[in-house]
MIFI-505429 format. One record per atom (N, C-alpha, C): x, y, z. Coordinates in steps of 0.02 Angstrom, whole numbers, plus 50000, padded with zeros to 5 digits. Layout:
<pts>
XYZ ...
</pts>
This chain:
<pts>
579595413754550 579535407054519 579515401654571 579945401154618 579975396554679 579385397354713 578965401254721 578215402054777 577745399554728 577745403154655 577425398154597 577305390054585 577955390854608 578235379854602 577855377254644 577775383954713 577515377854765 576945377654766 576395382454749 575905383654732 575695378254678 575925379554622 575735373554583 575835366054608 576505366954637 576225358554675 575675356754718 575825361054749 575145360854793 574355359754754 574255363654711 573695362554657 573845355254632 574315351154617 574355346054589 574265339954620 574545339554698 574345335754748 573805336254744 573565340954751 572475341454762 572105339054722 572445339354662 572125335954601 572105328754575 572755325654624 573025320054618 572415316854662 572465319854730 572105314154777 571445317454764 571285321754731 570345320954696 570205315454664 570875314154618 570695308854565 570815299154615 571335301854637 571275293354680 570715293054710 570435298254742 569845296954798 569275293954758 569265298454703 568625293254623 568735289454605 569505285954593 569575282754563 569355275254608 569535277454674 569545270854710 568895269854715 568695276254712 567755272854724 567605268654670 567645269754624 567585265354545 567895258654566 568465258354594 569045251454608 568495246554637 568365249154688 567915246554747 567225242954720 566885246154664 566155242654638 566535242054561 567065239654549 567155232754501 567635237754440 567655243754430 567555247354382 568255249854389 568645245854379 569445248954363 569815251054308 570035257054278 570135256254212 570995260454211 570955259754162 571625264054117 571895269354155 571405274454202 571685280654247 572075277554298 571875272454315 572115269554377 573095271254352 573235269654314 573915268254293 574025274554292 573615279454238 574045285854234 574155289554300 573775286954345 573665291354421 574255289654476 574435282654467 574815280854478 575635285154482 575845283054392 576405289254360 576265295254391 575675298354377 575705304754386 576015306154470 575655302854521 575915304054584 576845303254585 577025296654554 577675297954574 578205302354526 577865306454505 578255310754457 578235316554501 577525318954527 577375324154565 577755323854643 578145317554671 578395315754723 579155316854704 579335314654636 579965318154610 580205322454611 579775326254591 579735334054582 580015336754648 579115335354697 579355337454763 580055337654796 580245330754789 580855329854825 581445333354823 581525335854745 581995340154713 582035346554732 581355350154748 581125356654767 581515355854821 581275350554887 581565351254951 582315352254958 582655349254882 583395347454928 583785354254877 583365358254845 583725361954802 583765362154754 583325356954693 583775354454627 583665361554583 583125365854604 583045372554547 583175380454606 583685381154568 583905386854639 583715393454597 583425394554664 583125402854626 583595407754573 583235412354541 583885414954498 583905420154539 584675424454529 584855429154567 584605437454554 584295439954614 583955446454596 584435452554618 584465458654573 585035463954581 584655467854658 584975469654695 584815473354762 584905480354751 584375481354749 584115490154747 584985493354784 585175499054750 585715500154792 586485499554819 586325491954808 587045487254831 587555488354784 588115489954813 588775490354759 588745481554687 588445478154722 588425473354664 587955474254636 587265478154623 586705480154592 586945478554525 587345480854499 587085480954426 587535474454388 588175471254431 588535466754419 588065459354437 587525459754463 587335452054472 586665451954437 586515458854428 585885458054385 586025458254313 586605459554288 586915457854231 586945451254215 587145447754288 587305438554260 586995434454249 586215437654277 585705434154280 585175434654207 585345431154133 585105432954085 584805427354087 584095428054038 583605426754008 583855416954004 584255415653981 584605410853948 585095407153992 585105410154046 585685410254097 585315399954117 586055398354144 585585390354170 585345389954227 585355395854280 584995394954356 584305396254312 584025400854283 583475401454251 583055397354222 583505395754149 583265387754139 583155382354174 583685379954231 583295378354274 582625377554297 582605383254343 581925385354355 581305384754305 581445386754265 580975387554230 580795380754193 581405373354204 581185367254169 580735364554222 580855366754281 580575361754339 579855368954340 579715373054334 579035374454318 578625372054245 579045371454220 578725370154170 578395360654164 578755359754194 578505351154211 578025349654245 577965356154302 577445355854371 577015358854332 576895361454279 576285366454231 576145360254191 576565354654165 576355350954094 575975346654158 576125344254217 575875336154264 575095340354274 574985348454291 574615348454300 574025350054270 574105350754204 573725349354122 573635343754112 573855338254126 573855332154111 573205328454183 573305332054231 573015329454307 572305332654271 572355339654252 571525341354231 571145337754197 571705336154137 571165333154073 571115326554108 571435323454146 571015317454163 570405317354223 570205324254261 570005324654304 569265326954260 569445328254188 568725330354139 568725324254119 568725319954101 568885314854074 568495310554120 568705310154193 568285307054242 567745307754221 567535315354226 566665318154244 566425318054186 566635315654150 566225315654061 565755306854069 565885303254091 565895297654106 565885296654180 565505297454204 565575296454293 565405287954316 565055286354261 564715278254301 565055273254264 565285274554196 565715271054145 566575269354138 566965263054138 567555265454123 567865265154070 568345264554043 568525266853984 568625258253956 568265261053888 568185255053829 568895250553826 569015245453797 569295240753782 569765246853724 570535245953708 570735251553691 570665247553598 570525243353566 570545243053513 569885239453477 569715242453443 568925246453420 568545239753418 569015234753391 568495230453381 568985221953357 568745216153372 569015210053375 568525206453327 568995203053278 568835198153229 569375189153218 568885185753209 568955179953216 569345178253131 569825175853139 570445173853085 570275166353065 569945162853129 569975155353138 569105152753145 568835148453116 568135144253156 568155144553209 567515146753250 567375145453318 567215140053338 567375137153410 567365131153440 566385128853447 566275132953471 565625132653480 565145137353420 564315135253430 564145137553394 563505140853436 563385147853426 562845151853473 562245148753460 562085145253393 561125145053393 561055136353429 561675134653446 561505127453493 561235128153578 561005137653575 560845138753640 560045139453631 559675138553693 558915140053705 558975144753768 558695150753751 558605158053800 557875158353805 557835163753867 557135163253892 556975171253859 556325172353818 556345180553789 555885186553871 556005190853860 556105195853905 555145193253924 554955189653925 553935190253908 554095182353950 554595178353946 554615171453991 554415165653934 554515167353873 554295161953825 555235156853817 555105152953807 555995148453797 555815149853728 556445150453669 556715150853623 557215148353615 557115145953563 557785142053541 558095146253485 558825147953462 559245152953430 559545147753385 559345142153374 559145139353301 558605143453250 558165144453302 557745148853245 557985154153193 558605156553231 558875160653201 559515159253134 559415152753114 559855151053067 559715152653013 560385154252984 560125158552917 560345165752913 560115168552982 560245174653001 560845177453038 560915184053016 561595189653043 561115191653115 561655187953179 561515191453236 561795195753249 561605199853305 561985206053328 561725205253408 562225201853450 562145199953526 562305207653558 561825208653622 562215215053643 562025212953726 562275214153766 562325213953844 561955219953852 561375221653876 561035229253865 561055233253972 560935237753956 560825240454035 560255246054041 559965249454083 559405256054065 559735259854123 560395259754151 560595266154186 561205266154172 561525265454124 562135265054094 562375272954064 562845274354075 562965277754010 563175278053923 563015270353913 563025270053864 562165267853837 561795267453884 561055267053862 560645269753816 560925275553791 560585278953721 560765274053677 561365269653650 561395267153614 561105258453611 560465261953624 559675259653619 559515258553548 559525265553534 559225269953491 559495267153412 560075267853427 560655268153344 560335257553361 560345253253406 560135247053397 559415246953366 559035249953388 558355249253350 558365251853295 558725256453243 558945257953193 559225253453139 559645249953176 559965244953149 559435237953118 559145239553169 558555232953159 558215234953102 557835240653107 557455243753060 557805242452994 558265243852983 558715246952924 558845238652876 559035233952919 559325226952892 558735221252915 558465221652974 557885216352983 557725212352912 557265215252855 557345211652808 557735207552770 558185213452797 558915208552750 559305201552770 559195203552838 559225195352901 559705196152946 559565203752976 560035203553036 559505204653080 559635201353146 559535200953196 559705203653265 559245208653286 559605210153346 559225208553382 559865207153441 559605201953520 559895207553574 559545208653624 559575213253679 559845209053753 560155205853780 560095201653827 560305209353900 559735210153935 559975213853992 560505211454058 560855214254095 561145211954132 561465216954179 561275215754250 561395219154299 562155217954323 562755214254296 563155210954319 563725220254302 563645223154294 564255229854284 564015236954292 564315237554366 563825243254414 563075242254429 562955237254436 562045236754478 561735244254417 561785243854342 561515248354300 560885243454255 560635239354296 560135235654267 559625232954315 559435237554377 558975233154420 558445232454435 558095235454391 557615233254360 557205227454343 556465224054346 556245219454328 556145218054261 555705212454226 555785212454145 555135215354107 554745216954169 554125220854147 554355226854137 554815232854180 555025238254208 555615239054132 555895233854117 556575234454055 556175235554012 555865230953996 555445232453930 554985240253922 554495241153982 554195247753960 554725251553958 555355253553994 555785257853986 556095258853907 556225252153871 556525252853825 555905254953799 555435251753796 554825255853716 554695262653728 554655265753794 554495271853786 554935275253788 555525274153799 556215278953798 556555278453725 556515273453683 556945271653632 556495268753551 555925264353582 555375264653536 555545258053513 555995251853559 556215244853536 555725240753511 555825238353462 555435234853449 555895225453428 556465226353415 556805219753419 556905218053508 556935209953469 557115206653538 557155208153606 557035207453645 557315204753711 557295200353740 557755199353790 557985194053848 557925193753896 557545189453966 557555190854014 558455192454028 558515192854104 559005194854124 559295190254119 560115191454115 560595186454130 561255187954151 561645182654175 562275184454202 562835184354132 563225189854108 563795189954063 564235189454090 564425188054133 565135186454153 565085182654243 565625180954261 565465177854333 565395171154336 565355167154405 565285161054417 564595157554381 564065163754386 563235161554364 563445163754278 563725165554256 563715166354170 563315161854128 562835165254109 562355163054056 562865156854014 562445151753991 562855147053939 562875151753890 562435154653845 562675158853789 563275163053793 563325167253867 564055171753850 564585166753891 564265161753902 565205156453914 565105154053825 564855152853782 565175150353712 565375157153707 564915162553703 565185169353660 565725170653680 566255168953775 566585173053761 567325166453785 567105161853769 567655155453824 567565150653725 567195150153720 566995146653664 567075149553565 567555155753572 567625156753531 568325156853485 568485161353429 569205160953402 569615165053455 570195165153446 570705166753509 570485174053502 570585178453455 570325183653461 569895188353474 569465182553501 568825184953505 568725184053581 569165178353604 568915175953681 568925182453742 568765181253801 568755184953865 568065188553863 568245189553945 567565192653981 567195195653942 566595198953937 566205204353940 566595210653981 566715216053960 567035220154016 566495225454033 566005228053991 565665233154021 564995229353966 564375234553997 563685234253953 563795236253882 563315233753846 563285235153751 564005232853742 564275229253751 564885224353722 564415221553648 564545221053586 564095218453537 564455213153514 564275208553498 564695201953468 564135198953398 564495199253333 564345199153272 564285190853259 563635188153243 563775181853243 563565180353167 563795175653129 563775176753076 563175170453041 562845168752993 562375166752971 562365156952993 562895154752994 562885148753038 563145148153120 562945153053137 562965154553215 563755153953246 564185156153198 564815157553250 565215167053272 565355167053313 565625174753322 565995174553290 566135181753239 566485182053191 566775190253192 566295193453245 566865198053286 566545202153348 566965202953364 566545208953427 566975215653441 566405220553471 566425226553479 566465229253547 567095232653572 566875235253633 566175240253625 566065244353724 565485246653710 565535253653688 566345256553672 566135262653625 566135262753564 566065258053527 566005257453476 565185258953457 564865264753423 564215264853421 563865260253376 563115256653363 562735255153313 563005256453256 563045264153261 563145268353209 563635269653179 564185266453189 564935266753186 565205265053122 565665266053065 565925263253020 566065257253020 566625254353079 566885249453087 566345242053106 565635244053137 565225238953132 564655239753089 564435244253049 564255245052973 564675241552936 565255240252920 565575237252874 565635229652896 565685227952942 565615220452979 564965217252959 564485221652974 563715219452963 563575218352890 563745222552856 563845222452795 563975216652750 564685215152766 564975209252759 564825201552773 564415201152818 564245196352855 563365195252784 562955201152781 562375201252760 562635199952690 563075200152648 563055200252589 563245193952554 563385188352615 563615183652597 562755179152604 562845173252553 562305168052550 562145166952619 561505165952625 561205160352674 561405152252704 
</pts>
């Protein structure tokens, strides 16, 4: 059990500084999330551990010696249940749970390699009137024409920060769906691209556009490029995200962030970016928003 312990620590250190060494790479180009913390704990639990090993805290259990006049008297004392055992066996069993816990986040990494983890609650709605109002903005469309988002009064928007090397970029697809499905009914979807979270947009607006029609088949909106967050932040995402109800305010944190604007142009909720198109929780928002008068 003691060569086990060390063995498994050893596997756990390795696993530890796999995950800092990724994680920091992520730190480094903007992309810090939620592991950062668990990686954190996890090291000084695994340094706990260690330390205990060194000074003794799980002492081996006692083995009977082939032979020895105490043979059968110490291998008697040493039962199943005995507490040198338990012992042992709590402090393996801790170095077995840290290092189940070190894996699944080390799958967890690689499921998501360019992405970090969503905003942890599904989705933000406005209790209060917004300060500002979105269609008092004029955007330039992805073709270089100015538009004004007055035009759009009347209508259920659906704002999205878009990217074409994202890993959330399929949800392209469930957006042009959406369009399809309610367009008549008077929702609106707006695509605004933006290179500002991991350089996953660098691309020109000739290059965005053929990508999206032949990869996804878009046929709503687009936007030339713009900045969502930062010193250069588009005026539209300083109202969408400085200019709204308290619940609704702050950054953009990753691409396809969606923000629900409702028929007289105020945000009335938003969606992190795992929240899909396709999702219950913004089906029922959209919903709600479309069923009310003009």
């Amino acid at each position: 059990m003691e060569h086990q312990g060390r063995v498994d620590l050893e596997l756990l250190a390795a696993l530890l500084e796999q995950l800092e060494q990724g994680l920091e790479r992520r730190r480094r180009v903007g992309r810090h999330t939620p592991a950062h913390l668990h990686v954190r704990v996890l090291r000084q639990v695994e340094q706990h551990v260690r330390g205990r090993e060194q000074v003794g805290g799980a002492p081996e259990p006692l083995v009977g010696q082939r032979g020895g006049r105490h043979d059968r008297h110490r291998s008697a004392r040493i039962t199943p249940g005995s507490e040198s055992e338990r012992a042992g066996r709590a402090s393996q069993g801790a170095v077995t749970h840290l290092l189940r816990v070190c894996s699944g986040l080390l799958l967890l990494a690689a499921c998501r390699p360019s992405d970090p983890a969503p905003r942890p609650d599904p989705a933000a709605s406005a209790s209060a009137p917004a300060t500002g109002a979105v269609i008092d903005h004029t955007v330039e469309t992805i073709d270089g024409r100015q538009v004004a988002l007055s035009d759009y009064r009347g209508k259920v928007m659906l704002i999205v920060n878009t990217a074409s090397e994202c890993g959330y970029t399929p949800q392209y697809a469930g957006l042009q769906r959406l369009h399809e499905a309610h367009e008549k009914r008077g929702l609106a979807v707006l695509g605004f691209p933006s290179n500002d979270f991991g350089n996953q947009e660098p691309g020109d607006a000739s290059q965005i556009r053929a990508f999206c029609q032949k990869n996804f088949g878009v046929t709503f909106p687009l936007f030339a490029k713009v900045h969502a967050r930062g010193p250069d932040k588009a005026p539209l995402f300083r109202a969408l995200t400085e200019q709204t109800a308290a619940p609704l305010r702050g950054e953009v944190e990753w691409n396809f962030t969606k923000f629900l604007v409702d028929r007289r142009g105020q945000v009335v909720a938003r969606f992190p970016s795992s929240i899909e198109p396709g999702s219950p929780e913004l089906a029922r928002a959209i919903e709600a928003q479309l069923a009310l008068a003009p």
